[in-house]
C-alpha positions in Angstrom: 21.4 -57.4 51.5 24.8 -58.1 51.6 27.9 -55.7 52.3 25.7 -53.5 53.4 24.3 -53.1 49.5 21.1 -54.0 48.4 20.6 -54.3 45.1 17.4 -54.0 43.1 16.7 -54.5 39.3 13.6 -52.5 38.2 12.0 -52.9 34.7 8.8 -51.4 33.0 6.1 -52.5 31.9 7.4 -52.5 29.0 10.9 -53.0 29.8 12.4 -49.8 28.5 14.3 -48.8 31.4 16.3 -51.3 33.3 18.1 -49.7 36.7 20.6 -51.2 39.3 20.4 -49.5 41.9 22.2 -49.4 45.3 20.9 -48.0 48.4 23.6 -46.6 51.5 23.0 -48.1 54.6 26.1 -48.0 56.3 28.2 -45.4 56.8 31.8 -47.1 55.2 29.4 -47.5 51.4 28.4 -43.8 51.9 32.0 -42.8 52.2 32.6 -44.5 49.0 29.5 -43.1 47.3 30.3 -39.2 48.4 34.2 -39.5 46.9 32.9 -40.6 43.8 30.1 -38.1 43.6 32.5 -35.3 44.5 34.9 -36.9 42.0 31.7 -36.8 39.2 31.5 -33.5 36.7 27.7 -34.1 36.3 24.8 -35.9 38.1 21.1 -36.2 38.2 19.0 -36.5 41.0 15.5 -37.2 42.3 14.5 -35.9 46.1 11.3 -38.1 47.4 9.7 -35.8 49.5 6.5 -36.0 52.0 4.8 -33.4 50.1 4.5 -31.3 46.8 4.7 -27.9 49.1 8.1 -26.8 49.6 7.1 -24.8 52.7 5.9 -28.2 54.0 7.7 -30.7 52.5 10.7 -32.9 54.5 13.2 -35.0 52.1 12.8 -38.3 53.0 15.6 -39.8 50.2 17.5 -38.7 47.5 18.6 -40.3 44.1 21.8 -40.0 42.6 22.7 -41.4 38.7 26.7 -40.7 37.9 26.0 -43.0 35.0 22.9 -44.6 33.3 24.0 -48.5 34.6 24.1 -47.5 38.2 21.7 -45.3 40.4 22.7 -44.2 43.8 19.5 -44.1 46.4 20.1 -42.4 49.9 17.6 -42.7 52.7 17.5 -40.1 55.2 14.7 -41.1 57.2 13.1 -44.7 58.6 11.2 -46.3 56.8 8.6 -48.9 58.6 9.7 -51.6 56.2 12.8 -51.7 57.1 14.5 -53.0 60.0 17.8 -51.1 60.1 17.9 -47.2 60.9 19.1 -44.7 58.0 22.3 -42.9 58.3 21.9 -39.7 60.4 20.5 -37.6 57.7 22.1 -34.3 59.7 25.8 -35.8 59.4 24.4 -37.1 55.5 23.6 -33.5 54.3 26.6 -31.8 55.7 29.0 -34.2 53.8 27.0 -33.9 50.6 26.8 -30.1 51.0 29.9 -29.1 49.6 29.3 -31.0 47.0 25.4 -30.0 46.1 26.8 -26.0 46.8 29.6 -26.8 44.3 29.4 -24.6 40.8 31.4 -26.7 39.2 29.6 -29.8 39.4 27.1 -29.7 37.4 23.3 -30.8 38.3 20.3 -31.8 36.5 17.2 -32.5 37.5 13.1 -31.7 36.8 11.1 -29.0 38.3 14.4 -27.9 39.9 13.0 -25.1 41.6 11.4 -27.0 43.9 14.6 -28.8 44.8 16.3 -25.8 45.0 13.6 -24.4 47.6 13.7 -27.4 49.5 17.0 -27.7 50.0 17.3 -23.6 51.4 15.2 -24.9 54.0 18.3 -27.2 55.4 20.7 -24.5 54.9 21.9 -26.1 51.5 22.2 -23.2 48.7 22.2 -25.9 45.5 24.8 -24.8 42.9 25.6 -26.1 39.4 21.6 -26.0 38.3 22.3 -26.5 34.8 19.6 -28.4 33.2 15.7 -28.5 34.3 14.6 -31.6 31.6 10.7 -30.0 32.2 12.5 -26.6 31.0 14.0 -28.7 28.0 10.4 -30.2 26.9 9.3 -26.8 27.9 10.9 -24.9 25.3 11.6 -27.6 23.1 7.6 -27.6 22.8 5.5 -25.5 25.2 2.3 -26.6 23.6 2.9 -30.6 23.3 1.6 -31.2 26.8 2.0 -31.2 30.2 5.8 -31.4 31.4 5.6 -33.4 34.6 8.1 -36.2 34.1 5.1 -39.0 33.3 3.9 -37.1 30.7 7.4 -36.2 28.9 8.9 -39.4 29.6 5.8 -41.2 27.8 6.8 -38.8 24.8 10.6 -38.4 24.5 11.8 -42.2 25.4 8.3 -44.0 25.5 8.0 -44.6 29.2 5.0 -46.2 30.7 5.2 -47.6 34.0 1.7 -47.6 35.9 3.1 -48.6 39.5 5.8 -45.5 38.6 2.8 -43.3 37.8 0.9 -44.3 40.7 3.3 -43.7 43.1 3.8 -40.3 41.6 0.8 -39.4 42.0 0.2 -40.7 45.4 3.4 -38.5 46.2 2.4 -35.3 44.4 -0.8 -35.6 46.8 1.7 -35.8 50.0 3.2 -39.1 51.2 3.0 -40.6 54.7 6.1 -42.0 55.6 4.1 -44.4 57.6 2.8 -45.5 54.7 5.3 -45.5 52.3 7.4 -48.4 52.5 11.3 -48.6 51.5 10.8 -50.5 48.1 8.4 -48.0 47.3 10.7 -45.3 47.8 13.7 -46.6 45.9 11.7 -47.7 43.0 9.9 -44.2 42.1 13.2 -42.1 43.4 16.1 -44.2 41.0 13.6 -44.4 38.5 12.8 -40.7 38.6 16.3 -39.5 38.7 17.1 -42.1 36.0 14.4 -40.6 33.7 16.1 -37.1 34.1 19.3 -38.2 32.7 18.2 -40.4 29.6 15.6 -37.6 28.7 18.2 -35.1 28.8 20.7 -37.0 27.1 17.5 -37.4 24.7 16.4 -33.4 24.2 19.9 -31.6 24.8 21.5 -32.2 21.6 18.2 -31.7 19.7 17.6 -27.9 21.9 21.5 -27.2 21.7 21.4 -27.8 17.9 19.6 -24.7 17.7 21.3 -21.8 18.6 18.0 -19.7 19.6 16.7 -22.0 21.7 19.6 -22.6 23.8 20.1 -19.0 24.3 16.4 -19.0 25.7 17.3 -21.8 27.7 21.0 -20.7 29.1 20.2 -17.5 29.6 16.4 -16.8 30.0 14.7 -20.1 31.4 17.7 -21.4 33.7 18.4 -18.2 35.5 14.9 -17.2 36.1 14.7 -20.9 38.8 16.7 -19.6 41.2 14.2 -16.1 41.2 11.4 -17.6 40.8 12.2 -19.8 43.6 13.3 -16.8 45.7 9.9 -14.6 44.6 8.0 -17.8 46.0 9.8 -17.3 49.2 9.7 -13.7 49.8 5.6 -14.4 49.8 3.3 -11.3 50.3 2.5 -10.1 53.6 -1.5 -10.1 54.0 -3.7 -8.5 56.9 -5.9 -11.2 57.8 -8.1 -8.5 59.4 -9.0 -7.2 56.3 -9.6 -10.2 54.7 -12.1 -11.5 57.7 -14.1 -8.1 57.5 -14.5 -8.8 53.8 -15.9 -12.1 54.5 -18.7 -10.3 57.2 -19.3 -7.6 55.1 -20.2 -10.0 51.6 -21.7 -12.3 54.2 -24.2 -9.7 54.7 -24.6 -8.7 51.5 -25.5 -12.3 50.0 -28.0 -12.9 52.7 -29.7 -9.3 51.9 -29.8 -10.6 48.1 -30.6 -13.9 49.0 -34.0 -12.7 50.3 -34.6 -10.3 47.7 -34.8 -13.5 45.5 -37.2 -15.7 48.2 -39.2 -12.5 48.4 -39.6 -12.0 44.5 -40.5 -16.0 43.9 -42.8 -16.1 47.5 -40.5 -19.1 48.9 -36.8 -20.2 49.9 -34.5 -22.0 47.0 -30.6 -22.7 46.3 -29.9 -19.5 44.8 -27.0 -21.2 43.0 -28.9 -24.3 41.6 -29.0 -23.9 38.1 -32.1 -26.4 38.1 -34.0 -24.3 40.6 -33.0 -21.0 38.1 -34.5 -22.4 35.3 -37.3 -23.6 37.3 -38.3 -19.6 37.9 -37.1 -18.0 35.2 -38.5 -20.1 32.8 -41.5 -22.3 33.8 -42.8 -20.1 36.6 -42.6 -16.8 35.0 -42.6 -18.6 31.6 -39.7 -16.4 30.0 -38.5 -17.3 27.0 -34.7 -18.5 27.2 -32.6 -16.7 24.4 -29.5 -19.5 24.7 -30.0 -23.3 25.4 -27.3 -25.7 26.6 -26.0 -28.8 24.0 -28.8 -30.3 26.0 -31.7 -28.2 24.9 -32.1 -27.1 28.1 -32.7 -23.3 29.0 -29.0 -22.0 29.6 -28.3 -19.7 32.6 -24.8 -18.4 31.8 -23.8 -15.0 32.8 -24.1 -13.4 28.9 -28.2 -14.5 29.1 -28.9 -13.0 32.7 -27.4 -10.1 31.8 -29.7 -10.0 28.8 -32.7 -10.7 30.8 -31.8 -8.1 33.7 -32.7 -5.6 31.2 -36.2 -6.9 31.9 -36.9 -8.5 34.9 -35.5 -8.2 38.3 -34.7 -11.3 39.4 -31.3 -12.1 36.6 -29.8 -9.2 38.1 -30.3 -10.4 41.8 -29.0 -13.6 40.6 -26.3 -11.8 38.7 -25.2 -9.6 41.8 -25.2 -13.0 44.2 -23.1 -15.5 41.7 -20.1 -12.1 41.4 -20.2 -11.5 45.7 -20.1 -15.4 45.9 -17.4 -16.0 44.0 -15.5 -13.3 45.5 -16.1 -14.4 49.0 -15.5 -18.4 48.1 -12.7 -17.9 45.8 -10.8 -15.3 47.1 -11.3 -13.8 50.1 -12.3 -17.0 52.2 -9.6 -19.0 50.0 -6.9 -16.2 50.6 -7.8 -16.7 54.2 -6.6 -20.6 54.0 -3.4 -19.9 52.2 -2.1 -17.5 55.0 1.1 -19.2 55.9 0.9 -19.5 60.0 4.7 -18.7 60.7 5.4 -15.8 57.8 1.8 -14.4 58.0 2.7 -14.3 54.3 0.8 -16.0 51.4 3.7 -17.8 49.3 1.8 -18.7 45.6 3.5 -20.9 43.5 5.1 -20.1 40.1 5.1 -22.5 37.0 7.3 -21.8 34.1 6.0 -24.4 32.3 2.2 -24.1 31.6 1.6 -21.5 29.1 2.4 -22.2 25.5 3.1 -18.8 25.3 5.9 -18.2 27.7 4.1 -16.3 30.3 4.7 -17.3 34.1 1.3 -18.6 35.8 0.5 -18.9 39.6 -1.5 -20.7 41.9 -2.5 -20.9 45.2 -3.4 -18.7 44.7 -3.5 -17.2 41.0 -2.1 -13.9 41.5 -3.3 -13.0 38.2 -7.4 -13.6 39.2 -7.0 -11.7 42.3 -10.0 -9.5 41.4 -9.3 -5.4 41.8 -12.7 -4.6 44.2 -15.7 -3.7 43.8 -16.5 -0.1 44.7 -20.0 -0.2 45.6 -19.4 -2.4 48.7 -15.5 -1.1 48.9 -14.1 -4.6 48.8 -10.9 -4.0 47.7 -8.9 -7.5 47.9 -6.1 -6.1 47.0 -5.9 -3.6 49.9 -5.1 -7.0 52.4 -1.9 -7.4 50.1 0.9 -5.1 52.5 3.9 -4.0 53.5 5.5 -4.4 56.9 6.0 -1.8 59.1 9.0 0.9 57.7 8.4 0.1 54.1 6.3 0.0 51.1 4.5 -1.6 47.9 6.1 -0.6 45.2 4.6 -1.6 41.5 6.2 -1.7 38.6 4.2 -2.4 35.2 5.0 -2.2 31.3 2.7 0.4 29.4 1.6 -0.7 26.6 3.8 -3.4 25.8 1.7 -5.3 23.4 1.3 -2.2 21.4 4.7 -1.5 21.7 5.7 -4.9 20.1 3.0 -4.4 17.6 4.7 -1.6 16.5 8.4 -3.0 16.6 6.9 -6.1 14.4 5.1 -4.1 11.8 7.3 -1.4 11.7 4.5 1.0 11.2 6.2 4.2 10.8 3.0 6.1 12.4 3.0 3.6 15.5 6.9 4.0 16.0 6.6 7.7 15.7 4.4 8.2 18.2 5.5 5.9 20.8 9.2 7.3 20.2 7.5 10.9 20.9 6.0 9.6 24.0 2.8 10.8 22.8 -0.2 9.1 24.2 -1.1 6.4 21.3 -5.4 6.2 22.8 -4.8 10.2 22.7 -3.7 10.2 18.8 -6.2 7.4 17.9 -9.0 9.1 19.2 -7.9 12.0 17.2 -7.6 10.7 14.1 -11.1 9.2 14.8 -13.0 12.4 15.9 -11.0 14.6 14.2 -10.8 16.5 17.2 -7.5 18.1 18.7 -5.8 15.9 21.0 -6.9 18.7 24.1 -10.8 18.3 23.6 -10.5 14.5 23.6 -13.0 13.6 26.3 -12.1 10.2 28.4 -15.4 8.7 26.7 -13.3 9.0 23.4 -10.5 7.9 24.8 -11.8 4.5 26.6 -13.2 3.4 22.5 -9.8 4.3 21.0 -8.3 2.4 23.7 -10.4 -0.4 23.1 -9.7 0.1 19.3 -5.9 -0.5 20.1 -5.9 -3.6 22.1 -8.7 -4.9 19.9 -6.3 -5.1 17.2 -3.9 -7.0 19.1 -6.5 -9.7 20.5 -8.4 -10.5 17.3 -11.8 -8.7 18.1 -13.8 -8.7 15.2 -16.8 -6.0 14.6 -19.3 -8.0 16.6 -17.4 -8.5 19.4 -16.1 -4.8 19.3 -19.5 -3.6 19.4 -20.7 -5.6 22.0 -17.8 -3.9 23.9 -18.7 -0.6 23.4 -22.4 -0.9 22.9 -22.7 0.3 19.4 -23.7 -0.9 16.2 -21.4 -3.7 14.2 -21.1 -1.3 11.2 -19.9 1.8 13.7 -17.3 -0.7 15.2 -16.3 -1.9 11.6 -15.7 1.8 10.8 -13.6 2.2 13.7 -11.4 -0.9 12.8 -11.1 0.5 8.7 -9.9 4.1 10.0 -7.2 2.1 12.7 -5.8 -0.2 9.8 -6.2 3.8 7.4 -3.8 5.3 10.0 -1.7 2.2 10.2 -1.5 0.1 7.2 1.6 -1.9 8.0 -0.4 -3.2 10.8 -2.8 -4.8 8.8 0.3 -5.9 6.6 1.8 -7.8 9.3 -1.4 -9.3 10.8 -2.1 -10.6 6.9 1.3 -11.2 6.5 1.3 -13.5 9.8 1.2 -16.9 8.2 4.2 -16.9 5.8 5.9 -16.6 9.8 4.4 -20.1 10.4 6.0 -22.1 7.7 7.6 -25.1 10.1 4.0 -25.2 12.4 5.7 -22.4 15.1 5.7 -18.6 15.6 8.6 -17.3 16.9 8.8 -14.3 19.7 11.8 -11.6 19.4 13.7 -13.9 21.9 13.6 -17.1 19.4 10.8 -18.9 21.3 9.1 -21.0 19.5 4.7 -21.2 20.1 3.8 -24.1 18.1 0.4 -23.7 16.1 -0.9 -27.5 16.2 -3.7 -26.1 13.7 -1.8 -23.9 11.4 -2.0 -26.1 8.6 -5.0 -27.7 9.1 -7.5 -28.0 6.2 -10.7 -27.1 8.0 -10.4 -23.6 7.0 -12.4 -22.3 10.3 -9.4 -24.3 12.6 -6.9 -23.0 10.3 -8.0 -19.4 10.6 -8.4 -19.6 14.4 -4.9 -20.7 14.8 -3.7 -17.5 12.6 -5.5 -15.5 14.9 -3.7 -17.5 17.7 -0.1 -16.8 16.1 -0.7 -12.9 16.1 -1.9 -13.3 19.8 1.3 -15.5 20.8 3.9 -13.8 18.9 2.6 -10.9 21.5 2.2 -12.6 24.6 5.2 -14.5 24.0 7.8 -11.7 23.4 5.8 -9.5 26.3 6.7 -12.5 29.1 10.4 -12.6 27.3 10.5 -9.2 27.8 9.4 -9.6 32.0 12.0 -12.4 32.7 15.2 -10.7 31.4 14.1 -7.8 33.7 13.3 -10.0 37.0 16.5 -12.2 35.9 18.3 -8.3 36.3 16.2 -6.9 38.7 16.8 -9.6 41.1 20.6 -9.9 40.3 20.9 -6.3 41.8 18.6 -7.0 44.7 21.1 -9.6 46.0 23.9 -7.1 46.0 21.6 -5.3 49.0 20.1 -6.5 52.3 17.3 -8.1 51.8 15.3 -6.5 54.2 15.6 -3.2 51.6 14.2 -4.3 48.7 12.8 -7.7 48.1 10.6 -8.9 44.4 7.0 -10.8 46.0 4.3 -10.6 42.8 4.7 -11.1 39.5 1.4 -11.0 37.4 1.6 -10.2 33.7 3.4 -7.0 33.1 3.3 -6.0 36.7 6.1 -7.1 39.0 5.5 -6.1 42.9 8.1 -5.2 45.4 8.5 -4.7 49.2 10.4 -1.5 49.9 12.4 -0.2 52.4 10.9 3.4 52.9 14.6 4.8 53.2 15.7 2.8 49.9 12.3 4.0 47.2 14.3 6.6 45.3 17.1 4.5 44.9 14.6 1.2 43.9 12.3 3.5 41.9 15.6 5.1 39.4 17.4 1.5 39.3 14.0 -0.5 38.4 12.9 1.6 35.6 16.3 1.4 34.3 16.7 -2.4 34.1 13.1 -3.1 33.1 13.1 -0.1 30.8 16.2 -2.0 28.6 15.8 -5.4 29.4 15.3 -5.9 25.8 15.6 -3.6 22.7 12.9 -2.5 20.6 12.3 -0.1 17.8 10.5 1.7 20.3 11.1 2.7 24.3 9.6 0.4 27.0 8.1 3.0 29.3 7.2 1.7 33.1 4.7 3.2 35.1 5.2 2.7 39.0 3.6 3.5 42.0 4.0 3.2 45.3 1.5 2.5 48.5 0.6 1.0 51.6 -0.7 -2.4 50.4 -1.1 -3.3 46.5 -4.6 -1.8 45.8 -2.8 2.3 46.6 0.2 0.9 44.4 -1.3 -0.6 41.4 
C-alpha cells in the first residue's frame, strides 16, 4: 500500500474480466473519490453486505465503477485482516448521501431493491435507480434462467469465476465479518459491481432497440422497485396468539388421528414414512396398489389414497394427517418463525424475476400458498393476518381477469357483450347449458359453468374436466363443444395461438415477451404442450401487467397521504391487500377501484371486487 492506495489486479479463470481497483483508506483519497463521483453522470455499484435479509443485513463495503478500467471499493467496517481501521462509515455515508439521493446521477446496479431497502435503513433514500441488469436479463428473457448475477454473467459476457461464485454464495447464506477477510471483500464487491456495468453496457442497446420492451422496462419493471421494496417494508401485522392456538388445536388433532391409525394396524408407526405406508396398505392388508413409482414400487401419492379411501379406512386417516401436518409445519408453525421481533409484522420477500410469465412471487413466506382454512377445525390462517388498532384490511381483487383478457384477445363478440353488460358470465354459461333462465340457475349449475370458463383458459381437456366435476369424459366433452358453440372466436384464437409464436415468444398486451423454448420442437407431444403453455402465458402474463401499473398508481397516490392512512402490505395474484385507516376507507375504497379499474385498457371493463375486515380471512 502506498499513498494510502492499494491496488489489486483481479483476473478470471478465464481471464475475461481484468479490474484495477482502489480501495479508500484515508480520508484525503476519499475526498478525491467523492468529487469525482459527484462530478460522474452514471455509476454502478455493489454493497457487500452481512446478510441476504434486508431487515438484518449491515453494509459492510460498497463498490463504485465510474469507468470499466478503474473500480472504486469503500470499506465501512474492520475487517480482521487488516491492520488499519476503515474511515468512520457514519461521516462516509453522510458525504456520499447527497450524492446516492441525487436524481440526476444516474445508478445501476442488480437486485436493486435490495439496495434500495438497505440503504432506507441508514436514512439514505437512493435516487437515480435507473437500471436493475437482473431486470434487463429479466425481460430481455424471463425464461432463459435464473437472473442472479452468476448465472447472467455466465450467459451475456461468459463469466466464470469459481472463487467469485463461492464467495457469493457464502454471502447470500450471511457473512461473518469475522470471517471474511479484506481481500475477500474487495475481490467479490469490484468484481460484482464491475459485472453490472459490462452486462448493461451488453443488454441495453439490445432491450432499448426494441421499443416494447423498453417501455416495459422504463415504465413497468423500474418503477415497480421502489414499491415493491416499500410493500416489503410495510410487512403484515400478525397475532401470534392466533397462530399458537392453531398449533395446539392441530396438535391435538394429529395425535387423535395418529392413534386412529396405531389402533386400525394394532401397533405404533411413522405415520409419515412412506416405507411403513406401503408396508400396511399393501403387504399387511394386501391391497392392490393402482399407481407405482418409476421404481415399481407401490406409490402413495395423494391422487391414490384418495382412490383407496373410497374403500378402506386407513387412506383417509392418512389423507386427513399429511393436509393438518402440512398446515401446522408449513404455515402456521413457519408463520410463527417469520414474525419479525421489533414490527410484530411478517415482512415476505418479493421477486420480480422468477416467473416466466411476469407474475410477482413471494417467499418467506409465499403469500400465495397461505392456505384459506379449513372449516371443520376452524383454522382459518388467514384470520392471524390483521390490522392495528383504528384501522382495517382492506382487499382489492380483479374479477375475472383471465376471462376478461380472453375476451379482449379473441374478440368474441358474445364474451365482450356480456362482460360490457356486467352480466354474470358463470350465470349466462350455465344458461346456455341448461337452457334454463338465468333466475332458476342453482349454485350447483353455476360452480360447472364456472369450471367450464376457467377450464378454457387453463387447457383442461375432457378427462381432466370430468375428474373435476365428477362426471363422465363424454358429459364434460359436451360441455366444452357447447362453450366453443356459444363462443367460436374463442376456439379461433386458441387454434389460431401459434401463428403468435413465430420468433419462439408470445407476447402479453404490454409487449412482454414469454419465450416458448419448445414451440418449435419436432416431438409433436413437446410441441403441443408448449402451445398450450402460450395460451396460458399470454394470460398470466398480461393479468400481472395489468397488477403492476395499478400498484405502480396505487402506491404513487399513497405517498401523497400519511402513511399511517393507507399503506399497500400483500400482493398475491390479482389480490392486492391494504392497511386502512378506519376514517380514510371511503376515500381508499372510490380512489382504488378507480386506478386499478383503468390501469390498463381493454375491450372490456376491469371490475374489482373489495372487501373490508378485521384481519385478511373477513376481507378476502
Amino acid at each position: 500500500m502506498a499513498n494510502g492506495i492499494s491496488k489489486i489486479k483481479l483476473l478470471s479463470d478465464n481471464n475475461k474480466i481484468a479490474v484495477n481497483n482502489i480501495t479508500i483508506i484515508n480520508s484525503k483519497l476519499f475526498k478525491f473519490f467523492l468529487s469525482s463521483l459527484k462530478a460522474s453522470k452514471i455509476f454502478s455499484f455493489s454493497l457487500f453486505t452481512d446478510s441476504s435479509d434486508v431487515f438484518n443485513a449491515n453494509i459492510i463495503g460498497i463498490a463504485f465503477v465510474l469507468d470499466l478500467d478503474k473500480t472504486i471499493y469503500l470499506p465501512l467496517v474492520y475487517h480482521y485482516d487488516n491492520p488499519l481501521p476503515p474511515l468512520n462509515y457514519q461521516t462516509v455515508l453522510k458525504e456520499i448521501k447527497p450524492v446516492l439521493e441525487d436524481s440526476n446521477i444516474y445508478k445501476i446496479g442488480h437486485n436493486i431493491k435490495y439496495s434500495y431497502g438497505l440503504f432506507q435503513k441508514y436514512g439514505i433514500e437512493l435516487k437515480g435507480i435507473k437500471f436493475d441488469v437482473m431486470l434487463e436479463s429479466y425481460i430481455l428473457n424471463s425464461s432463459s434462467g435464473k437472473h442472479d448475477i452468476i448465472s447472467i454473467s455466465e450467459r451475456w459476457l461468459g463469466y466464470k469465476n469459481s472463487f467469485f461464485n463461492n464467495i457469493a454464495i457464502k454471502n447470500k447464506n450471511s457473512f461473518s465479518i469475522n470471517s471474511t477477510s479484506l481481500h475477500e471483500a474487495i475481490f467479490y464487491t469490484t468484481n460484482h459491481a464491475n459485472l453490472v456495468m459490462q452486462l448493461h453496457y451488453k443488454m441495453w442497446p439490445i432491450l432499448e432497440s426494441t421499443k416494447e420492451l423498453k417501455f416495459l422496462f422504463e415504465n413497468i419493471e423500474m418503477p415497480l422497485v421502489n414499491v415493491i421494496s416499500r410493500l416489503e417494508k410495510n410487512g403484515t401485522l400478525v397475532d401470534i396468539c392466533i397462530l399458537k392456538n392453531f398449533s395446539e388445536i392441530l396438535n391435538e388433532h394429529l395425535f387423535n388421528l395418529q392413534e386412529q391409525a396405531y389402533k386400525l394396524v394394532g401397533e405404533s408407526f411413522n405415520i409419515l414414512s412412506v416405507r411403513n405406508i406401503q408396508k400396511f396398505l399393501f403387504e399387511k392388508y394386501q391391497i392392490t396398489p393402482n399407481k407405482k413409482t418409476p421404481k415399481g414400487t407401490p406409490s402413495t401419492k395423494e391422487e391414490v389414497l384418495r382412490e383407496l379411501a373410497k374403500q378402506y379406512s386407513l387412506p383417509s386417516i392418512l389423507l386427513e394427517y399429511r393436509y393438518f401436518h402440512k398446515l401446522k409445519s408449513t404455515y402456521v408453525n413457519k408463520l410463527i418463525q417469520l414474525i419479525n421481533p421489533i414490527t410484530g409484522r411478517i415482512h415476505s420477500s418479493y421477486n420480480q424475476a422468477k416467473t416466466s410469465t411476469g407474475r410477482i412471487s413471494s417467499k418467506k413466506p409465499n403469500l400465495q400458498n397461505i392456505p384459506v382454512g379449513n372449516n371443520d377445525r376452524n383454522i382459518f390462517i388467514r384470520k392471524a393476518f390483521i390490522s392495528s388498532t383504528g384501522k382495517c384490511i382492506l382487499s382489492a381483487d380483479y374479477s375475472q381477469i383471465e376471462l376478461r383478457i380472453l375476451a379482449h384477445f379473441s374478440k368474441d363478440e358474445n364474451l365482450i357483450t356480456s362482460f360490457n353488460e356486467e352480466k354474470d358470465i358463470h350465470l349466462i354459461t350455465a344458461s346456455e347449458f341448461f337452457h334454463i333462465p338465468l333466475s332458476d340457475i342453482s349454485n350447483k349449475q353455476r360452480r360447472i359453468a364456472k369450471a367450464i370458463n376457467f377450464s378454457v383458459i387453463y387447457g383442461i381437456s375432457p378427462f381432466g374436466l370430468s375428474s373435476h366435476l365428477n362426471i363422465s369424459s363424454s358429459e364434460a366433452k359436451k360441455y366444452i363443444d357447447l362453450y366453443f358453440q356459444k363462443y367460436p372466436k374463442v376456439r379461433d384464437y386458441i387454434n389460431n395461438i401459434r401463428s403468435q409464436t413465430a420468433e419462439g415468444y408470445i407476447k402479453t398486451l404490454s409487449g412482454r415477451r414469454i419465450w416458448l423454448p419448445n414451440i418449435n420442437s419436432a416431438k409433436y407431444k413437446l410441441r403441443k404442450a408448449s402451445e398450450r403453455a402460450a395460451f396460458n402465458a399470454q394470460m398470466q402474463g398480461t393479468a400481472a401487467d395489468i397488477i403492476k401499473c395499478a400498484m405502480i398508481s396505487l402506491d404513487l397516490w399513497a405517498q401523497q397521504h400519511d402513511q399511517e392512512k393507507i399503506k399497500m402490505i400483500i400482493q398475491v395474484h390479482d389480490e392486492l391487500v391494504f392497511e386502512v385507516d378506519l376514517n380514510f376507507v371511503c376515500i381508499a375504497k372510490k380512489k382504488i377501484i378507480s386506478l386499478m379499474e383503468s390501469s390498463i385498457t381493454l375491450d372490456v371493463p376491469l371490475k374489482v371486487e373489495l372487501n373490508i375486515g378485521k384481519n385478511w380471512y373477513e376481507a378476502h
